[in-house]
MDTraj code that builds the backbone (N, CA, C; nanometers):
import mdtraj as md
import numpy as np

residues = "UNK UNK UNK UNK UNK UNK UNK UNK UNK UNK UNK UNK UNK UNK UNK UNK UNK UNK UNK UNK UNK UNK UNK UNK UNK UNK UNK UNK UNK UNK UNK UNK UNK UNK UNK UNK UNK UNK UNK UNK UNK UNK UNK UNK UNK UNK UNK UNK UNK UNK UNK UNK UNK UNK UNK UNK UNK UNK UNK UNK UNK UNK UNK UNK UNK UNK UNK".split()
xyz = np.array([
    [-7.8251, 3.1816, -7.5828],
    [-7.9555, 3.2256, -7.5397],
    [-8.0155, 3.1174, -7.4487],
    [-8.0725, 3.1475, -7.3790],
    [-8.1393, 3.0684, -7.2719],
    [-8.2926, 3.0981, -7.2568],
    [-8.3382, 2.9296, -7.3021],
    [-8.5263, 2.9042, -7.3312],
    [-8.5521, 2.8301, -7.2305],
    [-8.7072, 2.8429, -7.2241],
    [-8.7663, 2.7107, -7.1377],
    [-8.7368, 2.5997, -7.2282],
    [-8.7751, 2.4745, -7.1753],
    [-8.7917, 2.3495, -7.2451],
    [-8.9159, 2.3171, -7.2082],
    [-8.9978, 2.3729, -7.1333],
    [-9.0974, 2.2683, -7.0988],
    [-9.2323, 2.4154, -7.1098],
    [-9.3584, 2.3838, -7.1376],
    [-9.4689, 2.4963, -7.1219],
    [-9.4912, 2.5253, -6.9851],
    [-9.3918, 2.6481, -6.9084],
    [-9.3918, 2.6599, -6.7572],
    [-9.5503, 2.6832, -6.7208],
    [-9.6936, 2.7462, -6.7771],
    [-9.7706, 2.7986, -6.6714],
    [-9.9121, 2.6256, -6.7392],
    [-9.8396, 2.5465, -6.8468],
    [-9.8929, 2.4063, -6.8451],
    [-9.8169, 2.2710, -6.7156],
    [-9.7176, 2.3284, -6.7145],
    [-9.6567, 2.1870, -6.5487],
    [-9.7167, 2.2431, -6.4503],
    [-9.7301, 2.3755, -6.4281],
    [-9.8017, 2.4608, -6.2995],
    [-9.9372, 2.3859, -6.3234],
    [-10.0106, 2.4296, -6.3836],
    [-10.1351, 2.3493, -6.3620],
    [-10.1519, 2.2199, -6.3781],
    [-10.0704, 2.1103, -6.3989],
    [-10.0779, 1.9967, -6.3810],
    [-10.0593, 1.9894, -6.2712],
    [-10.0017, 2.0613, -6.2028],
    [-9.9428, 2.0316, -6.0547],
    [-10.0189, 2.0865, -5.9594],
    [-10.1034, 2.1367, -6.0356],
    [-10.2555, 2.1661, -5.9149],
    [-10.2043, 2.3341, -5.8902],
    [-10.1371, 2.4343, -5.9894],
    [-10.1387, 2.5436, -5.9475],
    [-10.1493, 2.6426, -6.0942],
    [-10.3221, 2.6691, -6.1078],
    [-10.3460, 2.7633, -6.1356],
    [-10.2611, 2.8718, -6.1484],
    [-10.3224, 2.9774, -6.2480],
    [-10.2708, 3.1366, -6.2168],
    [-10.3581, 3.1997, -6.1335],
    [-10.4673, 3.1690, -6.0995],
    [-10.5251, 3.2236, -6.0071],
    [-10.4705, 3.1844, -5.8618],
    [-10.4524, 3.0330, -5.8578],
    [-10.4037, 3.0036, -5.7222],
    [-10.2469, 3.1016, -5.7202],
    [-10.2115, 3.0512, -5.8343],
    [-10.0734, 3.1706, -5.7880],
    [-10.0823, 3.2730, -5.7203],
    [-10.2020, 3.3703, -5.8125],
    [-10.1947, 3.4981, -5.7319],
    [-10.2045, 3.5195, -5.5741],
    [-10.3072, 3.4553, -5.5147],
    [-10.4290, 3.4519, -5.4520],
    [-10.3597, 3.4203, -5.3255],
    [-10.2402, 3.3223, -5.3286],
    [-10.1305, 3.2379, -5.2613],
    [-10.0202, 3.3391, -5.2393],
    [-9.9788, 3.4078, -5.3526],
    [-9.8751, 3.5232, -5.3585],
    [-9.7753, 3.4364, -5.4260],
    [-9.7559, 3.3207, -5.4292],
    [-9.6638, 3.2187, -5.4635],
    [-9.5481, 3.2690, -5.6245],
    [-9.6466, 3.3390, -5.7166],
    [-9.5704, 3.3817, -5.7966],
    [-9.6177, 3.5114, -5.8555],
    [-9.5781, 3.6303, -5.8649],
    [-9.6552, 3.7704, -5.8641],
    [-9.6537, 3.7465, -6.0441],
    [-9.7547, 3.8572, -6.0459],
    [-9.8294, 3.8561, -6.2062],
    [-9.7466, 3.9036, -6.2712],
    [-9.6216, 4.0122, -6.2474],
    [-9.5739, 4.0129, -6.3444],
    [-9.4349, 3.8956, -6.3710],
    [-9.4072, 3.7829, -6.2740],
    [-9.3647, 3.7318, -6.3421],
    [-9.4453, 3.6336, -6.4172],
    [-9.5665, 3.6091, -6.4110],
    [-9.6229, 3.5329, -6.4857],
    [-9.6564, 3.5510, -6.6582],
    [-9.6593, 3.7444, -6.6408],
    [-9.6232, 3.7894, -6.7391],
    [-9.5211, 3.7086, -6.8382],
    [-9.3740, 3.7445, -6.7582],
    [-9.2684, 3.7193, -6.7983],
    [-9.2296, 3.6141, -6.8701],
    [-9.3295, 3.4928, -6.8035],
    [-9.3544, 3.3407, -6.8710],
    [-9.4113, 3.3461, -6.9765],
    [-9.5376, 3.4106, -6.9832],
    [-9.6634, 3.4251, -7.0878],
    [-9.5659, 3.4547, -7.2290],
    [-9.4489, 3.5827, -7.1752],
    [-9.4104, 3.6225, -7.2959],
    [-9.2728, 3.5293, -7.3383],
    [-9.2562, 3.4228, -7.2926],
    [-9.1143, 3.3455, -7.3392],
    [-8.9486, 3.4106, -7.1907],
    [-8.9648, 3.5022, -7.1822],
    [-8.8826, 3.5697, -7.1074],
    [-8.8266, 3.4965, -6.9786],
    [-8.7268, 3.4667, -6.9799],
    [-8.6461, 3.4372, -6.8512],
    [-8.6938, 3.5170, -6.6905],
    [-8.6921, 3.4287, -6.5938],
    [-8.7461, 3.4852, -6.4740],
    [-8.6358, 3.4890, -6.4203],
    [-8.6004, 3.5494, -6.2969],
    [-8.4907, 3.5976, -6.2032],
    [-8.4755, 3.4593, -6.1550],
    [-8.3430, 3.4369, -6.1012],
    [-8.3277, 3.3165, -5.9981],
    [-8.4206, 3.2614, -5.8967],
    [-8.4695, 3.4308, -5.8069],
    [-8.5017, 3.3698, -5.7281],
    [-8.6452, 3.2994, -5.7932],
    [-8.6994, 3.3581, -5.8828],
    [-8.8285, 3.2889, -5.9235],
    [-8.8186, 3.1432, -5.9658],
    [-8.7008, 3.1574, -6.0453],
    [-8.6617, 3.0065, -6.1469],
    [-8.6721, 2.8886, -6.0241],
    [-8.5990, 2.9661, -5.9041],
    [-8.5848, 2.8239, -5.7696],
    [-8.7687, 2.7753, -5.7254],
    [-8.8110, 2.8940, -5.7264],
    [-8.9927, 2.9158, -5.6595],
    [-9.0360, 2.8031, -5.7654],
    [-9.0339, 2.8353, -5.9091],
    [-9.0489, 2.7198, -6.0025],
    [-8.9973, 2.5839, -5.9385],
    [-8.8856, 2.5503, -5.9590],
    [-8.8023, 2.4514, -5.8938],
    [-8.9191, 2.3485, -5.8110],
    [-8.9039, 2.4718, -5.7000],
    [-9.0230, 2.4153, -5.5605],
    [-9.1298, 2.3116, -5.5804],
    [-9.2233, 2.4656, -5.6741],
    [-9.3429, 2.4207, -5.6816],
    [-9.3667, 2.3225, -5.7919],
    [-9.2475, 2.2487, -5.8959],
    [-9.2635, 2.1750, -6.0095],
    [-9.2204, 2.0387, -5.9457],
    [-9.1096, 2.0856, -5.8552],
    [-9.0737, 1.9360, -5.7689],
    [-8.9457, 1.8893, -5.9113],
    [-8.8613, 2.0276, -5.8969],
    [-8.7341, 1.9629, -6.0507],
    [-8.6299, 2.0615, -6.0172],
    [-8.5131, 2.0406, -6.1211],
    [-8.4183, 2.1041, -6.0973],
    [-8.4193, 2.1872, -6.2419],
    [-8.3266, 2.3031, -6.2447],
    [-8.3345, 2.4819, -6.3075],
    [-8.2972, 2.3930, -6.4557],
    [-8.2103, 2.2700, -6.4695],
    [-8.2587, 2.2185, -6.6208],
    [-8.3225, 2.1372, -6.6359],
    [-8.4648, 2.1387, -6.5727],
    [-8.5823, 2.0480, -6.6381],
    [-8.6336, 2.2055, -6.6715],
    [-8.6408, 2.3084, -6.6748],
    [-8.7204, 2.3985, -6.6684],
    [-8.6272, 2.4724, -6.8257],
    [-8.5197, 2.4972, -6.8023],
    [-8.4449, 2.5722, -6.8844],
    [-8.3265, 2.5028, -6.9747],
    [-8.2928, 2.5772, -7.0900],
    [-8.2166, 2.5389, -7.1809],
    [-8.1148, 2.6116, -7.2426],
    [-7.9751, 2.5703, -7.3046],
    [-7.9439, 2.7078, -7.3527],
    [-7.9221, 2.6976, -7.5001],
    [-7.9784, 2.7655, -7.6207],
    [-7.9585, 2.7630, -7.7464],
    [-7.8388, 2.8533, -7.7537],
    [-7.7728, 2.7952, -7.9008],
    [-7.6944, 2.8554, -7.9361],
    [-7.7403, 2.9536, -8.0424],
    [-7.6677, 3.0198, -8.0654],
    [-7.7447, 3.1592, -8.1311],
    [-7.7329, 3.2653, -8.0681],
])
top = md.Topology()
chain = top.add_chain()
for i, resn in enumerate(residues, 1):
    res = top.add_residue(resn, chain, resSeq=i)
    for name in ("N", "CA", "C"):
        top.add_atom(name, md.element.get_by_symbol(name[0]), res)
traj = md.Trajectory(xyz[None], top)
């Protein structure tokens, strides 16, 4: 199974990006923010958009449990 490791929409706002700036920007659409809210894995291309805007690579963000 594959988790975050880190509270994705808490590094966003350390990093100066709101969910509002998200929207507002287009930078990350609501329902994947959804997708975060609920634990749920985002598509690649989002995971890279993360990447971007966190300034990290796809395992500072993600993990894989066994189980």
């Amino acid at each position: 199974m594959i988790a975050y490791k880190i509270d994705i929409l808490s590094a966003l706002k350390e990093a100066g990006y709101n969910t509002n700036r998200l929207r507002k920007e287009k930078l990350l659409a609501e329902s994947t923010l959804q997708s975060i809210r609920e634990g749920q894995i985002v598509s690649y291309r989002n995971l890279d958009r993360l990447c971007v805007l966190l300034d990290c690579q796809p395992g500072d963000i993600i993990k894989h449990i066994d189980g």
